[in-house]
Backbone bond lengths (Angstrom), bond angles and torsions (degrees), N, CA, C in turn:
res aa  C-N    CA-C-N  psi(-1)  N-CA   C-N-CA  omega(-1)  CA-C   N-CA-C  phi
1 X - - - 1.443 - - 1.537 108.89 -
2 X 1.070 120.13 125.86 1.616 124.69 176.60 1.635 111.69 -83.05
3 X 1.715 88.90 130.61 1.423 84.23 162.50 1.078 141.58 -79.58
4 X 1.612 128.13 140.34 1.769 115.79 169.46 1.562 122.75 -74.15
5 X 1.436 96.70 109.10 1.591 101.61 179.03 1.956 103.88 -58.70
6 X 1.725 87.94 150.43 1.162 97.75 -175.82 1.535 119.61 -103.31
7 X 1.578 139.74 121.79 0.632 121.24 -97.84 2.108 85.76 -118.84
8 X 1.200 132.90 133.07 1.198 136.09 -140.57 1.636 100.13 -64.03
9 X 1.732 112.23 137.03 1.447 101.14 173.51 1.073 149.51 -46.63
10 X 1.481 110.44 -19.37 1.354 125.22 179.86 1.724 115.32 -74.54
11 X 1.486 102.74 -17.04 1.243 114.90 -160.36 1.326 100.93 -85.77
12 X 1.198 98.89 -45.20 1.917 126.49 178.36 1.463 107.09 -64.31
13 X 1.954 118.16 -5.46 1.635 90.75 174.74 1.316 95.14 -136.13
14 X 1.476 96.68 18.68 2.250 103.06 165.54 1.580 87.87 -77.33
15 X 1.396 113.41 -72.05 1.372 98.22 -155.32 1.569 126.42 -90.57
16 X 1.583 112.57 11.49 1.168 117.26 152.92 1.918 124.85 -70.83
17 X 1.498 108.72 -21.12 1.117 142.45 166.69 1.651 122.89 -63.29
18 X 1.599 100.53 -48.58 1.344 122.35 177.04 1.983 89.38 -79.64
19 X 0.732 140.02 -108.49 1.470 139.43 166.57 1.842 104.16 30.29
20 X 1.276 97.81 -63.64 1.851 109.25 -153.58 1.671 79.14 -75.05
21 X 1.578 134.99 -60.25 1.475 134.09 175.39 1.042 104.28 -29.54
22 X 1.134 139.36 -87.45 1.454 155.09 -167.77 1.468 105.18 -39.18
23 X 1.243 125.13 -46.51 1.346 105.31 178.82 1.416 120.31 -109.84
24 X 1.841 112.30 36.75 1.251 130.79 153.19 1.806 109.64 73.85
25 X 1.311 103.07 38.86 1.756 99.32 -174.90 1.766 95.49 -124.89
26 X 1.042 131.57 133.06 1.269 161.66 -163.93 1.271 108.57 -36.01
27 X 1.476 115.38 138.87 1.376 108.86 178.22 1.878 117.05 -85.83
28 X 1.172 99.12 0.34 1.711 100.87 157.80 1.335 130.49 -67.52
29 X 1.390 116.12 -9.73 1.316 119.73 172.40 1.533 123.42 -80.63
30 X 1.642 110.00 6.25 1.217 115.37 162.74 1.496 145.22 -31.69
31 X 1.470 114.03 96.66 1.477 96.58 -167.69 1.431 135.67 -72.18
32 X 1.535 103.25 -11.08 1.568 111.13 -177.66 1.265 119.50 -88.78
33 X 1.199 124.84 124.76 1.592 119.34 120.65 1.096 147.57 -35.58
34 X 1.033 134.89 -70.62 1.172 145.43 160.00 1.568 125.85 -21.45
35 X 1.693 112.37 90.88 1.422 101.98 -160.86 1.726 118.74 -38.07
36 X 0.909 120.86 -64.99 1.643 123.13 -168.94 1.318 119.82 -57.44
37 X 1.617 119.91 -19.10 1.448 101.49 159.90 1.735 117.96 -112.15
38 X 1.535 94.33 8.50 2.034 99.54 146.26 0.877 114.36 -29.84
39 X 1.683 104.77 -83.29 1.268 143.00 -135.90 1.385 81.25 -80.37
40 X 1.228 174.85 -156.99 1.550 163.38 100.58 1.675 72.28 124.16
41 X 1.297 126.90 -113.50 1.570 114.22 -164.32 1.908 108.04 -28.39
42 X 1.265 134.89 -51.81 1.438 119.19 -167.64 1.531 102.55 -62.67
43 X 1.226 112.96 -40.93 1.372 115.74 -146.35 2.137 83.32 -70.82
44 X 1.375 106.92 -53.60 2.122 86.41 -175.62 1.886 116.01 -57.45
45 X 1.897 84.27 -24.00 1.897 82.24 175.39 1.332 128.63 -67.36
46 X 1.682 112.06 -13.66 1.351 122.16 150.66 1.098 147.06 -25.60
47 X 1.950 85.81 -63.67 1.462 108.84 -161.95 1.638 88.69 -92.39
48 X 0.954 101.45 -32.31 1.945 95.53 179.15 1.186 112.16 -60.31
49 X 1.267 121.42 -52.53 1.589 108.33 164.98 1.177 138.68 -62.15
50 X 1.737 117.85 -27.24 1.393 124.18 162.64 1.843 111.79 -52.04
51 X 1.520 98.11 -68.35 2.118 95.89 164.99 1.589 109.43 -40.72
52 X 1.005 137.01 -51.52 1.389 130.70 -158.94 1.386 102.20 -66.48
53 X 1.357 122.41 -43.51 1.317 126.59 174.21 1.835 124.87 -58.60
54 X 1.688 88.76 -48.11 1.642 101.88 170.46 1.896 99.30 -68.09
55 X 1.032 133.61 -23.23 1.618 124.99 158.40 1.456 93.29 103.47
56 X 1.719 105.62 31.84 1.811 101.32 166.34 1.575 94.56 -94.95
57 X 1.415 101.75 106.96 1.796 106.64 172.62 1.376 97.11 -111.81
58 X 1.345 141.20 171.69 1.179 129.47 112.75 1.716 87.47 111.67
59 X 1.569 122.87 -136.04 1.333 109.96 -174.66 1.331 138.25 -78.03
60 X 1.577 82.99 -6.09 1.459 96.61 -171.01 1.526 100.95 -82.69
61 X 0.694 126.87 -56.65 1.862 133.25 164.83 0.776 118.00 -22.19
62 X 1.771 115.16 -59.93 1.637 114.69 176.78 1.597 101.06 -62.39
63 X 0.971 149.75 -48.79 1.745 148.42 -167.83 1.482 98.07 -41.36
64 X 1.569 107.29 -66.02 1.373 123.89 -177.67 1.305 110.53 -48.09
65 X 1.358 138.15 -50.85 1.327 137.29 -172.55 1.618 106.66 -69.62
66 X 1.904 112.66 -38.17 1.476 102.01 172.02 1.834 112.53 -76.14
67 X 0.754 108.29 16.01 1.832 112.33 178.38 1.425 102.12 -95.30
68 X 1.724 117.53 -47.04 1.400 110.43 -161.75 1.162 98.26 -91.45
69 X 1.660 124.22 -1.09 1.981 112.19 -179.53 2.036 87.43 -93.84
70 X 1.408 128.25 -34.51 1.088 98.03 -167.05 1.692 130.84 -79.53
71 X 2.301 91.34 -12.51 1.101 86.23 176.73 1.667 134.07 -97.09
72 X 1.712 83.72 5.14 1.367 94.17 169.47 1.719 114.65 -87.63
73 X 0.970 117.24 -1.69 1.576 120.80 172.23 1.199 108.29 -90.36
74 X 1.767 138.57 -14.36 0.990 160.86 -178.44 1.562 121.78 -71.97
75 X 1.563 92.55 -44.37 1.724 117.77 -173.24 1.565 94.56 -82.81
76 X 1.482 110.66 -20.97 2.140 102.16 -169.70 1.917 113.96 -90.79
77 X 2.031 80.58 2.34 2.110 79.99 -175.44 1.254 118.66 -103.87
């Protein structure tokens, strides 16, 4: 049985970050402390708000968000 790798924290608060962007709710709702996975949650709340603006809601968003987790798992091999 294979295991499911788990998938690095930083990665886990880009696109939890990108998520809260995307559906246009404040970037004060930040849950971290921890500078380096802040900055990793603001930085997808960015891009989530930049798509939300360009009017990628809905599936198209999610596509986009699985593009930037696979190609950032891409850049770590």
């Amino acid at each position: 049985m294979l295991k499911r790798l788990k998938r690095d924290k930083s990665d886990r608060a880009f696109n939890k970050g990108y998520q809260v962007g995307l559906s246009g709710r404040s970037r004060d709702i930040c849950p971290h402390q921890e500078p380096d996975l802040r900055q990793s949650w603001l930085s997808g709340w960015r891009e989530g708000r930049v798509d939300n603006w360009e009017g990628m809601t809905g599936i198209s968003g999610l596509h986009r968000m699985y593009n930037f987790s696979h190609s950032y798992s891409a850049d770590l091999l």
